[in-house]
C-alpha positions as CSV (number, residue, x, y, z in Angstrom):
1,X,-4.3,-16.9,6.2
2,X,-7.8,-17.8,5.1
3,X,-9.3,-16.7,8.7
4,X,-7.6,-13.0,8.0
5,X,-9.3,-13.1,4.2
6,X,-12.3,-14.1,5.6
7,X,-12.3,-11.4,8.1
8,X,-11.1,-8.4,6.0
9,X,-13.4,-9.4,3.6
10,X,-16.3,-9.2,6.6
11,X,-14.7,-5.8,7.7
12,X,-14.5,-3.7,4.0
13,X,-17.8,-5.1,3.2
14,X,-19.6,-3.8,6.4
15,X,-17.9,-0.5,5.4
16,X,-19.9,2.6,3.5
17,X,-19.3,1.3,0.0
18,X,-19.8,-2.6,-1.2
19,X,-17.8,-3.5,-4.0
20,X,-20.2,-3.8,-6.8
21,X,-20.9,0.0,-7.0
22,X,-17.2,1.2,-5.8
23,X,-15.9,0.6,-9.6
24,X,-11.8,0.9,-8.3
25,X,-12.2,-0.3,-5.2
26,X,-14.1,-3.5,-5.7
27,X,-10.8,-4.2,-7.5
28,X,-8.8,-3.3,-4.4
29,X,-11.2,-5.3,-2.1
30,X,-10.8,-8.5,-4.4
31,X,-7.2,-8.0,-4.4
32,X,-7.2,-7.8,-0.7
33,X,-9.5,-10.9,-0.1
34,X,-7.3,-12.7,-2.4
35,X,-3.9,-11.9,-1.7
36,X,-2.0,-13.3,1.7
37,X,1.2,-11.0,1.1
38,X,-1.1,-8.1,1.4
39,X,-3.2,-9.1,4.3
40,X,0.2,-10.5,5.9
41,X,1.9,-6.5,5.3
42,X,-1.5,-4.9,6.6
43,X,-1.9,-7.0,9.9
44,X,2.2,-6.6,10.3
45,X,2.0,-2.7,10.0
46,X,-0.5,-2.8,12.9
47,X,0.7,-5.4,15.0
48,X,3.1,-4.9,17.4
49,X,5.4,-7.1,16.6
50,X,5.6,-5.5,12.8
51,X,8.4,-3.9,11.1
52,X,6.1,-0.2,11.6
53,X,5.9,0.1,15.4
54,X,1.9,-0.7,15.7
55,X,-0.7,1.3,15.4
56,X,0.8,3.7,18.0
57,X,3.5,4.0,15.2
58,X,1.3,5.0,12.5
59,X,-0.5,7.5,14.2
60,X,3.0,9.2,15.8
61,X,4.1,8.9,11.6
62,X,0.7,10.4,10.5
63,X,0.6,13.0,13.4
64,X,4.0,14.1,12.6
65,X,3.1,14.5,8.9
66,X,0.2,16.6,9.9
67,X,-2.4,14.1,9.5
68,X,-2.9,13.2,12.7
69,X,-7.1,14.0,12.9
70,X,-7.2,11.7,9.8
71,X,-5.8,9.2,11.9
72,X,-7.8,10.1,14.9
73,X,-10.9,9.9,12.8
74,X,-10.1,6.3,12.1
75,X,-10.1,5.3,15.7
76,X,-12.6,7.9,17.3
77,X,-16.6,7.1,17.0
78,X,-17.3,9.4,14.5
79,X,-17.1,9.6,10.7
80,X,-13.9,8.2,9.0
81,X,-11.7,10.8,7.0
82,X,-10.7,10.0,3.9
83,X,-7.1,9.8,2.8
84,X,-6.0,9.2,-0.3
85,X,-2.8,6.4,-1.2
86,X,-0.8,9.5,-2.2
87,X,-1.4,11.1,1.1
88,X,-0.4,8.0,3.2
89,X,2.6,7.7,1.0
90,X,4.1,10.8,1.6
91,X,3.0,10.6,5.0
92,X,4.7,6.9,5.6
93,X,7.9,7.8,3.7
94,X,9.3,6.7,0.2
95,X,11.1,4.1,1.3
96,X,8.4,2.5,3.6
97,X,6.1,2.5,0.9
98,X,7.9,0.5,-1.1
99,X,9.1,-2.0,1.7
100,X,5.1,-2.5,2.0
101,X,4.6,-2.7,-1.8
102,X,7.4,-5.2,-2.1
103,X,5.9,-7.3,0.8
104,X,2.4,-6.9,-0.9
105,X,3.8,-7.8,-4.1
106,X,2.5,-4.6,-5.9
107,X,3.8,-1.3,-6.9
108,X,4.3,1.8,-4.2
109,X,1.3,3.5,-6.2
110,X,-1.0,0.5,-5.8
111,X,0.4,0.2,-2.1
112,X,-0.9,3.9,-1.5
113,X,-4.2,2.9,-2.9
114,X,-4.7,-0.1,-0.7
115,X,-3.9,1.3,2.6
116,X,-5.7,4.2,1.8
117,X,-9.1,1.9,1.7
118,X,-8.4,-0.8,3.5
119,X,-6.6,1.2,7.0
120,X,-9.0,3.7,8.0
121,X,-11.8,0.8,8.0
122,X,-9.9,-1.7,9.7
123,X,-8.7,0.3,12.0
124,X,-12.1,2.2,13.0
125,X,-13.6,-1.7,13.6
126,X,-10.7,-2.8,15.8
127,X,-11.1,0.3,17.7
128,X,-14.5,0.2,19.0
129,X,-14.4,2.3,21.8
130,X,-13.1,5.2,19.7
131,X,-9.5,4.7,21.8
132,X,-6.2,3.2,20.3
133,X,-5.4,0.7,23.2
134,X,-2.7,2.0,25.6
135,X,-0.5,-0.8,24.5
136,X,-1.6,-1.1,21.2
137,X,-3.8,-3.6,19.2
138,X,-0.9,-6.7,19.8
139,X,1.5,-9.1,18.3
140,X,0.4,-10.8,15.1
141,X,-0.9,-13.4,17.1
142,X,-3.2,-11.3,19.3
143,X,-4.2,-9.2,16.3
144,X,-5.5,-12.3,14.6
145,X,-7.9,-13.1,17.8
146,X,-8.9,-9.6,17.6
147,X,-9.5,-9.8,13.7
148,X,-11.5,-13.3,14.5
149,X,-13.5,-11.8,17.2
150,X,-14.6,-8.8,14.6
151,X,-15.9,-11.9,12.3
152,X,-17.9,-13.6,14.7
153,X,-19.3,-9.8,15.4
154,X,-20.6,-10.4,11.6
155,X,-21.6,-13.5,11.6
């Protein structure tokens, strides 16, 4: 997985914070960067071919738990919304929060935490065109061209 830790790093760094003045979340990012289970659950919950139904999944389960302009924000052209871990938890379910956190090898609060940085950047980047693509962003393998296309972009 080192091209998806290479890329995500690439991603959260070209995002509004960098990681020496975020405190917490320079934690998260190293975490992130340094962890394959996590990177693996992330790219699965947006991939097609994931356990979560895509990133058309995750906006019907965030629309439906009324925070579907949060979502929105992510993949329109403007400003991304915050959301905090708790939010996406309650939004995502017990029980899938804790699926993810077992396949990220963390607890369901640090889970919450990492999604809640990590998603609304990744997303925004691999949404360019401020659309979520009609058939959404792939399987794993297409999501990992898209991810290596968003390094190059950086490079």
């Amino acid at each position: 997985m080192g091209l998806l830790d290479s890329v995500l790093g690439a991603v959260l760094n070209g995002g509004q914070q960098a990681p020496a003045q975020a405190g917490g979340l320079g934690s998260i990012i190293s975490m992130v960067a340094n962890n394959p289970q996590i990177l693996s659950t992330i790219t699965g919950m947006l991939s097609n071919d994931g356990g979560q139904g895509g990133l058309g999944g995750l906006v019907n389960t965030m629309t439906k738990a009324g925070m579907g302009d949060v979502v929105g924000s992510w993949i329109g052209n403007g400003a991304n919304a915050p959301v905090s871990g708790d939010q996406l938890g309650g939004a995502l379910g017990a029980d899938v929060l804790a699926g993810l956190a077992k396949q990220m090898g963390v607890n369901s609060g640090d889970a919450g935490g990492i999604l809640a940085q990590v998603l609304p950047e990744l997303i925004n980047k691999m949404t360019p065109t401020g659309q979520a693509p009609a058939g959404g962003l792939g399987n794993m393998g297409d999501l990992a061209g898209m991810l290596g296309g968003l390094l190059n972009q950086k490079a």
